[in-house]
C-alpha positions as CSV (number, residue, x, y, z in Angstrom):
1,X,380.4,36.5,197.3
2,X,382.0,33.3,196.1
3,X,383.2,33.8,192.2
4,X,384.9,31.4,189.9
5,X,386.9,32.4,186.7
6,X,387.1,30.6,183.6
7,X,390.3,29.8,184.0
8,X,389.5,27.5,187.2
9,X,386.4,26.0,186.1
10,X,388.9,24.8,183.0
11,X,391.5,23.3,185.7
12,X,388.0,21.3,187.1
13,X,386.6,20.2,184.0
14,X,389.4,19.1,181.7
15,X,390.3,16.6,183.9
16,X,387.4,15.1,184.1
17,X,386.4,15.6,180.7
18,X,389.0,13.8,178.2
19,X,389.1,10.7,180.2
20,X,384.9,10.6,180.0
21,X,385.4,11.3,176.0
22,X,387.6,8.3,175.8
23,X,385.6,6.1,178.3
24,X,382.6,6.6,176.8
25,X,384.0,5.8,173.0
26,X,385.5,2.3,174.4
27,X,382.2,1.3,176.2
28,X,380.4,2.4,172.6
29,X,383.1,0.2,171.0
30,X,383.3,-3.0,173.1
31,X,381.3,-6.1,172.9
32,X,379.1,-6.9,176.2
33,X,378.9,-2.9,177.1
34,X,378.2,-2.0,174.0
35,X,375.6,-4.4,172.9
36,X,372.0,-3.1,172.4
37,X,371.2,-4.3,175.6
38,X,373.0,-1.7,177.7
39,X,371.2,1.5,178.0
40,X,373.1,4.4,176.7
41,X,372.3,6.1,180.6
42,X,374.5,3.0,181.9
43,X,377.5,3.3,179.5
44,X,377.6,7.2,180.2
45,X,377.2,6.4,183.8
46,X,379.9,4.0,183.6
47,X,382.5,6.2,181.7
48,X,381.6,9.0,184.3
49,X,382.6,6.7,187.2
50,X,385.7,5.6,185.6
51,X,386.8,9.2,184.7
52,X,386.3,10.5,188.5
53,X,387.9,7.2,189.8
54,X,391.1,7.7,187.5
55,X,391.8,10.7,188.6
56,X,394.2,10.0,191.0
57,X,396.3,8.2,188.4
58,X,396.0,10.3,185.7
59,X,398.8,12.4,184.5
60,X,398.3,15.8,184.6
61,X,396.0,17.8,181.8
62,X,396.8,21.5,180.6
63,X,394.0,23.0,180.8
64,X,392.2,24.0,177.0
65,X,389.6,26.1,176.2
66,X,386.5,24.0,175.3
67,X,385.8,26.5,171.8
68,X,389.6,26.3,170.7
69,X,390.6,24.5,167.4
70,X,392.4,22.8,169.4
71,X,390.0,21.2,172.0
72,X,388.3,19.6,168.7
73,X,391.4,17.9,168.1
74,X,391.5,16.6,171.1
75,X,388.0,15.3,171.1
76,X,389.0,13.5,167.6
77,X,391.9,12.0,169.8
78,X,390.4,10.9,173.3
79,X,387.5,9.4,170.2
80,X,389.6,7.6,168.3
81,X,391.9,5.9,171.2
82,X,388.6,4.8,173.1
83,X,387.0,3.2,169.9
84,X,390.4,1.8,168.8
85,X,390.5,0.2,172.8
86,X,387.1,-0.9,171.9
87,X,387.9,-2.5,168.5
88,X,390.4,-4.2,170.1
89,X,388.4,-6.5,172.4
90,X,385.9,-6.7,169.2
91,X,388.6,-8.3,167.1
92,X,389.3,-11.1,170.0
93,X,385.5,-11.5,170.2
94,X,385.5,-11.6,166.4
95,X,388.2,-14.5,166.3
96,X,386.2,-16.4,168.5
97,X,383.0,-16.4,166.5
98,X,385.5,-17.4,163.5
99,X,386.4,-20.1,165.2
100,X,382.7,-21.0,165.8
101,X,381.7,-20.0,162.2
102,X,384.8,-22.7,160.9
103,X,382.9,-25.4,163.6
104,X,380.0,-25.4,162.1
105,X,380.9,-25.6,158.6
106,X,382.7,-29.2,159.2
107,X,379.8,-30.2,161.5
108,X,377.4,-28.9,158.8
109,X,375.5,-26.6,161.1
110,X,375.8,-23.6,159.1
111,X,372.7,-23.7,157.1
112,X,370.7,-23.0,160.5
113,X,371.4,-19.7,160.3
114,X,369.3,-17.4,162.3
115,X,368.6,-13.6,163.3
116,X,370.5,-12.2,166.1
117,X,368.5,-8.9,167.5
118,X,371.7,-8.0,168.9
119,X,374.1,-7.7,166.3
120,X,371.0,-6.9,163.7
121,X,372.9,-9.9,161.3
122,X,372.6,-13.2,160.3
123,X,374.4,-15.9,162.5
124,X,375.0,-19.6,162.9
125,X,374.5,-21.9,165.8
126,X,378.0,-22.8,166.8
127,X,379.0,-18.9,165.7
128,X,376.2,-17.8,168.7
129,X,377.3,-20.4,171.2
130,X,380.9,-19.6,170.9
131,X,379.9,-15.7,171.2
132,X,377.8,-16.5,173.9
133,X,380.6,-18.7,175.6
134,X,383.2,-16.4,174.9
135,X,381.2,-13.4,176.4
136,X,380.7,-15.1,179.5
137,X,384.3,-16.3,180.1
138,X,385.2,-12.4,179.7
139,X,383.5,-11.7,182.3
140,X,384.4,-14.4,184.6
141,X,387.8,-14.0,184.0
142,X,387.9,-10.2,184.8
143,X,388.2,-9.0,181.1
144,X,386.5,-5.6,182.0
145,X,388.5,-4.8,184.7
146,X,391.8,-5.6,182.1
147,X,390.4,-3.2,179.5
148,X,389.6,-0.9,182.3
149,X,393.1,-0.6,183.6
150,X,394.3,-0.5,179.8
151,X,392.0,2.7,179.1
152,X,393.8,4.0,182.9
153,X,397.0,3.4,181.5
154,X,396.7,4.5,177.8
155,X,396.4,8.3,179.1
156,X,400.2,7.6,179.7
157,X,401.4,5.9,176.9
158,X,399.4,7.9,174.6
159,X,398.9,11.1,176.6
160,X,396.0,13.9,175.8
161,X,398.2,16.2,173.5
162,X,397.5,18.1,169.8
163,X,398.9,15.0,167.6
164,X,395.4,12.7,167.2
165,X,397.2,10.6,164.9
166,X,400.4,9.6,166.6
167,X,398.7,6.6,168.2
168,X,398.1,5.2,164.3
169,X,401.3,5.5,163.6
170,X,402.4,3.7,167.0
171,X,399.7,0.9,167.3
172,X,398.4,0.5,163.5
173,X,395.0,-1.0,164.5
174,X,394.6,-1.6,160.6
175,X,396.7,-4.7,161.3
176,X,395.0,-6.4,163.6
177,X,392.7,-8.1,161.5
178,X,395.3,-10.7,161.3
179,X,394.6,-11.8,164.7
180,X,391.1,-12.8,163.6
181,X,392.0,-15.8,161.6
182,X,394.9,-16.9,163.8
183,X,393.5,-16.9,166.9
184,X,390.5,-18.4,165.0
185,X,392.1,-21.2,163.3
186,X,394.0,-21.6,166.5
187,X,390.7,-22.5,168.3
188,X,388.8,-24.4,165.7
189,X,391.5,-26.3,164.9
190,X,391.7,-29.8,167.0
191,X,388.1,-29.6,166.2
192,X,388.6,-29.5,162.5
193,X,391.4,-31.9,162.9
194,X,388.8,-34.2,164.6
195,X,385.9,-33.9,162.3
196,X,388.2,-33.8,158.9
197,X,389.6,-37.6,160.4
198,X,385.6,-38.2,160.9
199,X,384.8,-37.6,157.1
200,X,387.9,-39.5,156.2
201,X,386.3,-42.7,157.7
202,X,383.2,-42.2,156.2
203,X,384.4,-41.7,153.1
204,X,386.7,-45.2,153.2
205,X,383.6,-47.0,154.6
206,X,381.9,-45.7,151.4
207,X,384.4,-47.2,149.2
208,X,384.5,-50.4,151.3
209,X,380.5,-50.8,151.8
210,X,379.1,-49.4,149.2
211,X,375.5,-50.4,150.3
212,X,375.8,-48.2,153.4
213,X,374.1,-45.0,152.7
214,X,376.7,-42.3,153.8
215,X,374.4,-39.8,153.6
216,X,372.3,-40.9,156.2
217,X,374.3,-41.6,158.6
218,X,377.3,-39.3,157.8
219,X,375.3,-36.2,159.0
220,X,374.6,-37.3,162.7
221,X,378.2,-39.0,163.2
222,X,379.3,-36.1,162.2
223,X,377.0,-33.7,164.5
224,X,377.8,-35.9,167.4
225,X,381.6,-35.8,166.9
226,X,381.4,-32.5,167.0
227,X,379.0,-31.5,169.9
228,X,381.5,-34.3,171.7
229,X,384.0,-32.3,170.4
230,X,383.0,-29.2,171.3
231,X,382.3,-30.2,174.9
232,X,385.6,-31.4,175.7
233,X,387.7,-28.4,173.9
234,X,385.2,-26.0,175.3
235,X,387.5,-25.6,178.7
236,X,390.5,-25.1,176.7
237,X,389.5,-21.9,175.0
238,X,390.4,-19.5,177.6
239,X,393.9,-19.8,176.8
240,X,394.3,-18.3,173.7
241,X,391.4,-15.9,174.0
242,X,393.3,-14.4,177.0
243,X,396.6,-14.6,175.4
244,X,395.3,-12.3,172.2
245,X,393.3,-10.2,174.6
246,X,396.7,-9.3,176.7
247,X,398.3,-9.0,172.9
248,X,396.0,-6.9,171.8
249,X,395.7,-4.3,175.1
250,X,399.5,-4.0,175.3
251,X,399.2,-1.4,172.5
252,X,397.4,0.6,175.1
253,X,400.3,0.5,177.5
């Protein structure tokens, strides 16, 4: 008669079980995966392929009892590492939007401001188009497969072990925020450069001609410039959105 202890169903589920803890918390975390869009089956399925896949690259787990103290700390660890991953990409995704929301206020699109069912807030048009750009060119670019092999690795920097906090005093995610505006400004800025030189003109034709109602035509120079504008930086945003992305995930390895 085939019997199996407790002890050796441990050694076959902890394994399996951190790594689909922390999986699953980055893929409830991180923009694309965890939009409302995805089904919650898919992200579980996902974090359960990932977990089995790793395996093989994992270090080694001691086993602990699932109804220890001690496996609740864990689970407050493998939690906060994956949403922390997670927050991560968000904040590059966040800097991007910046940049679109900092776009729009020199073109003057940001009073068409609009529902987004996905992130249940108000957003602009250039904000939405950059997000939208920016989700696409993760994608393309392999973005999931770098956070992937970030959450592979981060079970080696920051191993499964009774100190949840250690990775907040190593990676301080609290100062990441930063990255937001200067990754932002960094994007929006030939475009703001561009557009500030565009009011400049207007206003010295103002002075020059006063006749010529400003106003009137101000607001589609202005909007053209900066669709222009936008069209010919567009190709140039991968570079620093992939340079703070690879910032960003070295904390993870």
């Amino acid at each position: 008669m085939l019997s199996v202890s407790e002890a050796q169903l441990l050694g076959w589920i902890t394994p399996l079980f951190w790594p689909f803890l922390r999986a699953l918390a980055l893929f409830t975390a991180m923009p694309v995966f965890g939009t409302r869009t995805v089904p919650t089956r898919v992200r579980i399925g996902l974090a359960a392929l990932i977990a089995f896949a790793a395996q093989a690259t994992l270090p080694p787990v001691t086993p602990v009892a699932l109804d220890s103290a001690l496996a609740f700390v864990l689970v407050v660890q493998q939690l906060m590492i994956g949403l922390s991953l997670g927050f991560a990409v968000r904040v590059v995704f966040a800097a991007v939007e910046f940049a679109g929301e900092l776009v729009g206020l020199q073109m003057g699109l940001n009073f068409a401001g609009f529902f987004d069912p996905i992130s249940a807030g108000s957003v602009t048009a250039t904000s939405r188009f950059f997000s939208t750009m920016v989700a696409w060119l993760f994608i393309v670019m392999n973005g999931h497969l770098l956070v992937i092999a970030a959450l592979v690795k981060s079970f080696t920097a920051f191993p499964v072990g009774p100190e949840p906090f250690a990775f907040l005093k190593a990676a301080q995610p609290w100062r990441w925020g930063a990255e937001i505006f200067s990754t932002g400004l960094w994007i929006a800025l030939p475009l703001v450069a561009m557009l500030l030189f565009v009011n400049l003109v207007l206003g010295a034709i103002s002075r020059v001609a006063s006749q010529i109602n400003v106003f009137a035509i101000g607001f589609p120079i202005t909007l053209g410039v900066g669709l222009l504008g936008i069209f010919l930086t567009l190709p140039a945003m991968q570079a620093p959105f992939t340079m703070a992305l690879e910032r960003l995930l070295a904390y993870f390895q």
